[in-house]
C-alpha positions as CSV (number, residue, x, y, z in Angstrom):
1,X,30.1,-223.7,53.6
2,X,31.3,-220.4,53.8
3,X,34.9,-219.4,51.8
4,X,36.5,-218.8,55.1
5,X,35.4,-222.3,56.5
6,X,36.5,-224.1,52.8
7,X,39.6,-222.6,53.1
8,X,40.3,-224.4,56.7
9,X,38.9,-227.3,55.6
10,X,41.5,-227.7,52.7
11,X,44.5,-226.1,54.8
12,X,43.8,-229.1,57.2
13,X,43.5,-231.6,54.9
14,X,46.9,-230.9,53.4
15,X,48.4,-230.7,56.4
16,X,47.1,-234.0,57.5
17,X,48.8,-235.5,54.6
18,X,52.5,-234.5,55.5
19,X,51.9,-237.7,57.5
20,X,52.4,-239.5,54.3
21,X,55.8,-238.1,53.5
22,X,54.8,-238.8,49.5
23,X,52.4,-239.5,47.2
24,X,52.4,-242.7,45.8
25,X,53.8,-242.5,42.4
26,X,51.5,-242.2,39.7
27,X,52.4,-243.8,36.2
28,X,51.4,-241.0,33.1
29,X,47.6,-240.6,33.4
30,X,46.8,-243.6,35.3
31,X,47.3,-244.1,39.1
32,X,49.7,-247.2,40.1
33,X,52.3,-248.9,42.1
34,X,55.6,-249.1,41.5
35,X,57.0,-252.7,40.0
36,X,57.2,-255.1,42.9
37,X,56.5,-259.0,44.0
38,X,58.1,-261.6,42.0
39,X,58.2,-263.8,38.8
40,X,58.3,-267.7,38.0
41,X,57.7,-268.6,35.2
42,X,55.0,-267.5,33.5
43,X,53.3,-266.7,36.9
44,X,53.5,-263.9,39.6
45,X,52.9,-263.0,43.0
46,X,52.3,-259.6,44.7
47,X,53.0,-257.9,40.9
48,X,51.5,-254.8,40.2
49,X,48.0,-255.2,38.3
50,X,48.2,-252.3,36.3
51,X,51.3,-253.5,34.5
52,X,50.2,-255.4,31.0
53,X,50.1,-259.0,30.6
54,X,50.4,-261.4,28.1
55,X,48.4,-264.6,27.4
56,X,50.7,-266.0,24.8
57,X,54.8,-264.5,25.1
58,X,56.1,-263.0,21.9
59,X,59.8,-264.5,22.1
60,X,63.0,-264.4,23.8
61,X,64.5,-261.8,25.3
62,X,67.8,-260.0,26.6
63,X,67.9,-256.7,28.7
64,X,70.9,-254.4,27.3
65,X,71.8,-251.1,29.5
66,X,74.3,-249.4,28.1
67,X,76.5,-247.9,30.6
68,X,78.6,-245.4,27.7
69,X,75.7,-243.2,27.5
70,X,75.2,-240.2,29.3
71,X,72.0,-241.0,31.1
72,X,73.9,-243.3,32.8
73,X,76.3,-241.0,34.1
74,X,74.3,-238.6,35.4
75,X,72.2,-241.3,37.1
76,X,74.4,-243.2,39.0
77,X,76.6,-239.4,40.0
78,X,73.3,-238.8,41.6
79,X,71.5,-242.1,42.7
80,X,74.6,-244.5,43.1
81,X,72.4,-246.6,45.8
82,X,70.0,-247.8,43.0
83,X,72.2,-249.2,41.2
84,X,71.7,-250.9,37.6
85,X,67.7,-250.9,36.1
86,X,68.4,-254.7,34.4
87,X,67.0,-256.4,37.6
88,X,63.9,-254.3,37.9
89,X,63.2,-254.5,34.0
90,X,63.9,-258.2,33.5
91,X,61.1,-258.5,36.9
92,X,58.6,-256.4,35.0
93,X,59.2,-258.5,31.5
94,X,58.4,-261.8,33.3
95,X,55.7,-260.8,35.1
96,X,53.7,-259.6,32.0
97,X,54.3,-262.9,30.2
98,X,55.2,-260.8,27.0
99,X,58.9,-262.8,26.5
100,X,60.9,-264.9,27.9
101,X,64.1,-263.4,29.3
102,X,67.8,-264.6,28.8
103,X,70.2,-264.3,31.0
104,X,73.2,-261.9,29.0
105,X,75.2,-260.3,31.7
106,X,77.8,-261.4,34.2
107,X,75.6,-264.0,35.4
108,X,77.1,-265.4,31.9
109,X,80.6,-266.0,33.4
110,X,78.6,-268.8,36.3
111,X,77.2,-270.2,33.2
112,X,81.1,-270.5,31.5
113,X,82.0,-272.1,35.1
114,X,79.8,-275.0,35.3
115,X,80.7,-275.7,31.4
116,X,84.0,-275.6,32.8
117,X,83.7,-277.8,35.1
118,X,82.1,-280.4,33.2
119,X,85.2,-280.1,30.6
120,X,87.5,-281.2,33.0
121,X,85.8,-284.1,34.1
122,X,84.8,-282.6,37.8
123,X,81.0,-283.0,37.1
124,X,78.9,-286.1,37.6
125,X,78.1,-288.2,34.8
126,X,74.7,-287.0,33.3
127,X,75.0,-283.5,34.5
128,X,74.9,-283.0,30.9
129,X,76.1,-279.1,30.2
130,X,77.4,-279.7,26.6
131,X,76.6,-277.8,24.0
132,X,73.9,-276.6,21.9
133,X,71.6,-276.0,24.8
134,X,71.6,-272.1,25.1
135,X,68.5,-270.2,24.3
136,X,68.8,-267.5,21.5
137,X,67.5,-263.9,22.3
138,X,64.9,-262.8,19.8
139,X,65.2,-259.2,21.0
140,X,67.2,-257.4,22.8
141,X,65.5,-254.3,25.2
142,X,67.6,-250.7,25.5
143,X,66.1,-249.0,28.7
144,X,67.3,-245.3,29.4
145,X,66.4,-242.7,31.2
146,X,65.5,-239.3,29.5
147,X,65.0,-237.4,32.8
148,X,64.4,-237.5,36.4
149,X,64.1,-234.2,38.8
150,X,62.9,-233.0,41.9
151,X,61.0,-230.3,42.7
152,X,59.8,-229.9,39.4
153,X,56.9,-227.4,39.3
154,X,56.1,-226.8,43.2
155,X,52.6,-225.7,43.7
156,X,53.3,-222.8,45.9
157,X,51.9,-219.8,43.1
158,X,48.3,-221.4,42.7
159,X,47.8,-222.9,46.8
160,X,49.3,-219.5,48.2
161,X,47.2,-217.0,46.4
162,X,44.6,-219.5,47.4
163,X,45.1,-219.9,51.0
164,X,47.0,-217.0,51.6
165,X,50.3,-217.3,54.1
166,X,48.9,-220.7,55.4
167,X,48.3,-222.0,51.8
168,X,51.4,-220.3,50.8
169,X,53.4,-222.0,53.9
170,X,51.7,-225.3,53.1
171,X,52.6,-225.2,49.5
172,X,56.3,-224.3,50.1
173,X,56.7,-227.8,51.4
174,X,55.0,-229.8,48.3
175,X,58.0,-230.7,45.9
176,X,56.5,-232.4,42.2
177,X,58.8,-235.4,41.6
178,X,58.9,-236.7,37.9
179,X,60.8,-238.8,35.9
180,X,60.7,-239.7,31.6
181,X,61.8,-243.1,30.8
182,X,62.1,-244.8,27.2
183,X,62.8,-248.4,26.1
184,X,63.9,-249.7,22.8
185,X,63.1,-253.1,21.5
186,X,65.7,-254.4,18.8
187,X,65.1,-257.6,16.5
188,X,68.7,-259.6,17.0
189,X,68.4,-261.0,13.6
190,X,67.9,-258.0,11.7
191,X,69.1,-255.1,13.9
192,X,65.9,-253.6,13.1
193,X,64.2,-251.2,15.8
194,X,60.8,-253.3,16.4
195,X,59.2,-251.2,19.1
196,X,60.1,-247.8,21.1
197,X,58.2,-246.2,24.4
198,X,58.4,-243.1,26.5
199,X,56.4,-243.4,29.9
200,X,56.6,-241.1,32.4
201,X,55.8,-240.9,36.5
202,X,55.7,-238.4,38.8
203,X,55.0,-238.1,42.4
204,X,54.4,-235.2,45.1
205,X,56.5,-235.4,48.3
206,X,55.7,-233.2,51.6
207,X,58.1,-231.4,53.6
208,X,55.2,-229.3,55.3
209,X,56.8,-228.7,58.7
210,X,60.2,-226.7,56.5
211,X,58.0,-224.7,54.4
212,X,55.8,-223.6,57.6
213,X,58.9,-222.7,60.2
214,X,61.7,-221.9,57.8
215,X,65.0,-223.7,57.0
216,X,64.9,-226.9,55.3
217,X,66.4,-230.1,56.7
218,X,69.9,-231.2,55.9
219,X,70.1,-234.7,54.6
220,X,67.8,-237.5,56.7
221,X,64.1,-237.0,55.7
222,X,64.6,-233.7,53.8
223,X,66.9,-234.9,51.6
224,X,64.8,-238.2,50.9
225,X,61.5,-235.7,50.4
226,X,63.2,-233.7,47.8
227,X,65.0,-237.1,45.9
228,X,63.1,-238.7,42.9
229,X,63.7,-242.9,44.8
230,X,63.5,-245.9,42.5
231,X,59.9,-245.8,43.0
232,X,59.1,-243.2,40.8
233,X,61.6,-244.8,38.5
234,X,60.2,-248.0,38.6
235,X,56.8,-246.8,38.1
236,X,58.4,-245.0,34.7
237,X,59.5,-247.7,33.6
238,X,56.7,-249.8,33.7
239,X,54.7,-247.1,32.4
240,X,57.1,-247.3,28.8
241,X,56.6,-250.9,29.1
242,X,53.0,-250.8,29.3
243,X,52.7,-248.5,26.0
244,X,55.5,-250.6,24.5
245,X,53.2,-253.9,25.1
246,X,50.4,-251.9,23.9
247,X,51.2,-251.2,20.6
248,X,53.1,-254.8,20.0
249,X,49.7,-256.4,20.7
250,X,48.6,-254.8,17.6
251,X,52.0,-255.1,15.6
252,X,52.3,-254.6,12.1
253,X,55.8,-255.2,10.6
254,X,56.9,-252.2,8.4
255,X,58.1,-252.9,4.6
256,X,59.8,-251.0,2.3
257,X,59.0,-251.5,-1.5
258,X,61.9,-253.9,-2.8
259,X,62.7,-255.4,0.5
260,X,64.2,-253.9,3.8
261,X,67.9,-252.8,3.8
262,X,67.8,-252.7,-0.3
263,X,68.7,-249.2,-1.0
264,X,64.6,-247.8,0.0
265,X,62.8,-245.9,-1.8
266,X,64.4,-242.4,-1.3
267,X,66.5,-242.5,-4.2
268,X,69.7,-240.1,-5.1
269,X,70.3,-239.2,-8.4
270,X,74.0,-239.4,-9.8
């Protein structure tokens, strides 16, 4: 094949793909779906397979995000429609089977309603919501996000001097989506920092017919080409959990000569 006939062939196979819209999002090195299907128990249905699993769970477990933080801010200002990451994390935790998780947000206050009720003598005898029936939570899991772009390193430099105008026009409608997401694992008891994880995702999204005939569209499809969705979110996330699960399934509790929180072993003089 001669270079004038490769360079058709490739110029009509990316432009076959602005079909797609996107790329599905892939999670660091490794190719994947985003989280998705559903949990119960120590089952699940229609989960992603490249998200770790557990044969044995490693204890109980509570998601905390905390909302003071400035990742938080700048994530809801810009993708209010997701809404909060506890639902999707607490989906991915069950799924692997690496902990059990507790239930530690508002869903609390039902929980303070039905004791409630069976205080004032509403409830049916035997319903039996008294106390010391709670679950403790082992750990407690810190999810933020670090960053989350769009059009992050288009492709336009390398496919244009390529291709010329056509790969140059092609190019100008491929957008690199990525997002950097890190989760914190804290031991309740101790308030010690058991486990921490940085996973990344990133996707490509295709806006061919803009970069082709000028003039980009205002909000509808162009806006959700150039917008990194909860997809590539999820699959970040699930990509810190599966490093996170990683390096617990070959944990090895740190010590500090004399025993932890004893003054350590970086001594100051008087």
């Amino acid at each position: 094949m001669n270079k004038k006939m490769w360079i058709g062939a490739v110029s009509a196979a990316l432009l076959a793909l602005s079909g797609c819209n996107a790329t599905m999002p892939t999670m660091g090195g490794t190719k994947g779906n985003t989280v998705t299907g559903a949990a119960g128990g120590e089952t699940a249905e229609g989960n992603n397979t490249a998200l770790e699993r557990c044969d044995e769970t490693m204890g109980t477990m509570s998601v905390y995000e905390d909302r003071t933080l400035p990742w938080w801010g700048e994530y809801y200002s810009r993708y209010p429609q997701l809404g909060s990451t506890i639902p999707l994390i607490r989906m991915m935790i069950q799924q692997s089977n690496c902990f059990v998780v507790v239930e530690r947000g508002k869903a609390m206050s039902a929980m303070a309603t039905e004791r409630e009720l069976m205080d004032s003598g509403e409830m049916r005898e035997g319903s039996n919501f008294g106390k010391g029936q709670m679950v403790a939570a082992d750990y407690t899991m810190n999810p933020s996000i670090q960053f989350s772009a769009k059009g992050t390193g288009g492709v336009g430099g390398i496919v244009g001097g390529l291709f010329g105008s056509v790969g140059a026009a092609v190019a100008g409608g491929l957008k690199k989506n990525e997002a950097n997401t890190t989760l914190l694992l804290i031991d309740n008891r101790s308030g010690v920092q058991v486990s921490a994880a940085v996973g990344s995702a990133q996707n490509y999204d295709f806006n061919l017919l803009g970069g082709m005939f000028g003039g980009g569209a205002g909000g509808g499809a162009g806006a959700f080409s150039n917008t990194p969705e909860g997809k590539i979110l999820s699959a970040a996330f699930a990509d810190s959990y599966n490093q996170m699960v990683g390096a617990l399934k070959n944990y090895r509790a740190q010590t500090v000569k004399g025993g932890l929180g004893k003054g350590g072993s970086l001594k100051v003089g008087e």
